[in-house]
C-alpha positions, -999 to 999 in steps of 0.1 A, spaced: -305 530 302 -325 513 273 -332 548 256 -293 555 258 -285 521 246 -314 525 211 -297 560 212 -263 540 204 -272 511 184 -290 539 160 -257 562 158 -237 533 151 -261 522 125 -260 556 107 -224 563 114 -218 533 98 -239 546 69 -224 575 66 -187 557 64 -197 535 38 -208 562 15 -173 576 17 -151 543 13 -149 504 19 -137 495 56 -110 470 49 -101 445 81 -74 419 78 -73 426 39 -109 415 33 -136 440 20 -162 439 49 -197 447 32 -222 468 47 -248 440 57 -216 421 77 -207 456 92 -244 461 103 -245 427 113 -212 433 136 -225 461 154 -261 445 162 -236 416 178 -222 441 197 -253 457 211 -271 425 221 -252 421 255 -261 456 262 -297 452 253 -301 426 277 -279 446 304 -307 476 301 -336 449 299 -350 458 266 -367 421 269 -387 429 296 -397 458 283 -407 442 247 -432 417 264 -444 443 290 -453 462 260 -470 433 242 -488 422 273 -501 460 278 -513 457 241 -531 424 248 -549 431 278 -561 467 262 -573 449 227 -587 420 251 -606 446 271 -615 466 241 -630 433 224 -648 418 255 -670 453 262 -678 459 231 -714 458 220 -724 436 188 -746 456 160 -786 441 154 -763 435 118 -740 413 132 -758 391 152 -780 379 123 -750 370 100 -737 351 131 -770 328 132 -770 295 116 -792 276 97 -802 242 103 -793 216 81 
């Protein structure tokens, strides 16, 4: 369901695009400028964002990232180079 609803909020996004190109969209007699129609239609997609869980998805994915660069970091081996620039000197 969150691939359909990206799928969506993309072909709005370019469909959007693609109208502006050709004229202004005119609502209530008011120009509505591109920004404000982009704007409207990433309104419109937050409820179904949070319908198809994209949040839980978002900090899944930065949580997987964390614990891999964690992982990565706490096995890896310092160089004979990089311990002696971590030595102090006593003062």
């Amino acid at each position: 369901m969150l691939l359909i609803a990206l799928a969506v909020f993309a072909g709005a996004f370019y469909i959007i695009h693609l109208k502006s190109l050709e004229s202004k969209l005119v609502v209530l007699g008011k120009e509505l400028a591109l920004p404000h129609q982009m704007g409207l239609a990433g309104a419109v997609s937050l409820p179904v964002f949070w319908l198809a869980g994209a949040g839980a998805a978002v900090f899944w994915v930065l949580g997987a990232t964390l614990f891999v660069i964690g992982s990565h970091a706490a096995f890896r081996e310092l160089e004979g180079s990089d311990l002696e620039e971590l030595l102090m000197e006593p003062v």
